[in-house]
N, C-alpha and C positions, 0 to 999 in steps of 0.2 A: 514306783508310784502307781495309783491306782489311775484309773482316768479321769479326766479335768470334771468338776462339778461344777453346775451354771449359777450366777446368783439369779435369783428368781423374777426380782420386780425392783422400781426403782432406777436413781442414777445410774447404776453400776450394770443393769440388766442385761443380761445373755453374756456379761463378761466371764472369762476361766477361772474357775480357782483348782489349785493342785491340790492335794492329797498326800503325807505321809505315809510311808510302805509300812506293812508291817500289820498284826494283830491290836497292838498296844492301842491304836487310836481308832475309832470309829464314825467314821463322818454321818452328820445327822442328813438325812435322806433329804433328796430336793421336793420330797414329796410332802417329808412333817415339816420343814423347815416352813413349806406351803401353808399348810394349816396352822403350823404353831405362827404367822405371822397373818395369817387371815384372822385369826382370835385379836393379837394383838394392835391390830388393823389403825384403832383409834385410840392407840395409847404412845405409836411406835413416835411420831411427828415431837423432836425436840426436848425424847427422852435422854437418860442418863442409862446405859449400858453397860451393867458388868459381865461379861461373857467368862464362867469359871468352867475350865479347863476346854482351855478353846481349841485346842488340835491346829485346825488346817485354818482356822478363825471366820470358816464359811455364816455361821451363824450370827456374830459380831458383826461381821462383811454385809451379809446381808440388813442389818439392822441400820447400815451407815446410807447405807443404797436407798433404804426406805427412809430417811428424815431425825434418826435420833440424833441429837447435838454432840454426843461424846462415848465411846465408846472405851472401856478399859479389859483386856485380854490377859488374861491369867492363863498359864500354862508353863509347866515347870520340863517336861521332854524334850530331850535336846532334838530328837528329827523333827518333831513337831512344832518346836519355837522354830527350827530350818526354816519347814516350811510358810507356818504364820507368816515369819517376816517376810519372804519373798512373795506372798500374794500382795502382802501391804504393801510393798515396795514398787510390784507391778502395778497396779491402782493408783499409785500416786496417793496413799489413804498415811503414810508413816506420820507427816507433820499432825494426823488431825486426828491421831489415837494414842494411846497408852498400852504398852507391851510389861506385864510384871512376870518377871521368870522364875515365879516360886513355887509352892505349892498355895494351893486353893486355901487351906488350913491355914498357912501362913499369912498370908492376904488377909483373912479374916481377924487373925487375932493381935494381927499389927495394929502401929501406930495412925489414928484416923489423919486423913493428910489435910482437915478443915475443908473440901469440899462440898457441893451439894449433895445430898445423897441420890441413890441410884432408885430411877423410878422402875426399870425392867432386872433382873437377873435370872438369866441362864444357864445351867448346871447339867453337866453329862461326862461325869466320870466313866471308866470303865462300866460295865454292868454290872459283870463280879466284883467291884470294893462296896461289897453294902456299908462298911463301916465308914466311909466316904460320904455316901449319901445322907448316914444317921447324923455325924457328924457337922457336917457345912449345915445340913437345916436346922440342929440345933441351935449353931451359932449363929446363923440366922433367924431364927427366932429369940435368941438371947442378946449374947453377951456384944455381938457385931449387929444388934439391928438396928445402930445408929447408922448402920449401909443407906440403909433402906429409907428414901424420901415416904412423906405422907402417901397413902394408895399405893404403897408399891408393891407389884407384882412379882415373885418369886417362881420361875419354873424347871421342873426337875424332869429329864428326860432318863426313860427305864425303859429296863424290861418289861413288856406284857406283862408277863406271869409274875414279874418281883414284885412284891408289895414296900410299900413307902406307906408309912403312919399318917393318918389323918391329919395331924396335929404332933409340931415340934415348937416348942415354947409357944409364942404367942402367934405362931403360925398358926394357920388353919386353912384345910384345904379345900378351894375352891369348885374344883371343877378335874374330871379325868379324862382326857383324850385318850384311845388307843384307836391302834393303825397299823396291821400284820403285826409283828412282832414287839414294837414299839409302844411307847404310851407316853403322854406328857402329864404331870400333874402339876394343877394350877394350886399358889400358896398365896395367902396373903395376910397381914398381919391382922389378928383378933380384932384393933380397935377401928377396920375398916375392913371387915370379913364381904364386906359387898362388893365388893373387886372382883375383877375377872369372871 
């Protein structure tokens, strides 16, 4: 395991979370995690949270700590759901989340479960599956974007250097963070492009 990462702000603040070993997962830095939640600063408070391919579910973890009302955790790896659960479990966070052990794809082009949709989602595949990232935002601009509540924010964490398309269906992108290596790109749907 890699060393403990802190959640940042919030209930849960200066708590541990762990890390899966290994190349396969990449935890999102306590640094973007910083910024990608100082962006969404005034949207976080008693959102709906889909965290896709949540790894160690720092990201998700940290969105619970800041105020969103429900968070649901996609990730299909088995060291990775390991660990997920056992941060949740530490936390005391299991009763007040949802854990789907599929793929992201799958998730998306399932059955809608009559829900509210999701006001925030979060997405950080590998760096290298670009056909992941082409993917999930199409269907999130299409055929899954009854996901997506009115004003909902879609963000996709990359590579610097990788490029992601402006626009995937009726997405369209907002805004582009980058930070060393990293970069975030802000999505939001066409008929409320003034988002983010």
């Amino acid at each position: 395991m890699l060393g403990p990462m802190r959640i940042i702000a919030g209930d849960l603040r200066s708590r541990t979370l762990q890390a899966p070993t290994g190349l396969a997962t990449r935890p999102t830095s306590d640094r973007l995690r910083e910024t990608l939640f100082n962006v969404l600063a005034s949207r976080i408070e008693g959102a709906g949270f889909l965290d896709l391919y949540a790894g160690s579910g720092a990201v998700g973890i940290e969105a619970l700590s800041r105020g969103a009302a429900r968070v649901v955790f996609v990730e299909r790896a088995a060291p990775a759901l390991k660990v997920l659960r056992r941060n949740l479990d530490r936390l005391g966070l299991v009763s007040r989340v949802r854990v789907q052990s599929e793929s992201a794809v799958a998730v998306l082009r399932g059955p809608r479960t009559g829900s509210a949709g999701f006001d925030l989602v979060f997405l950080d595949p590998p760096y290298d599956a670009h056909t992941e990232y082409a993917t999930v935002l199409a269907l999130l601009g299409g055929e899954a974007a009854g996901l997506l509540a009115p004003g909902a924010v879609v963000i996709a964490e990359h590579r610097r250097k990788g490029q992601l398309e402006e626009c995937y269906g009726m997405l369209r992108r907002t805004r582009l963070l980058k930070q060393g290596d990293a970069a975030l790109s802000f999505y939001a749907a066409e008929r409320n492009a003034g988002a983010a």
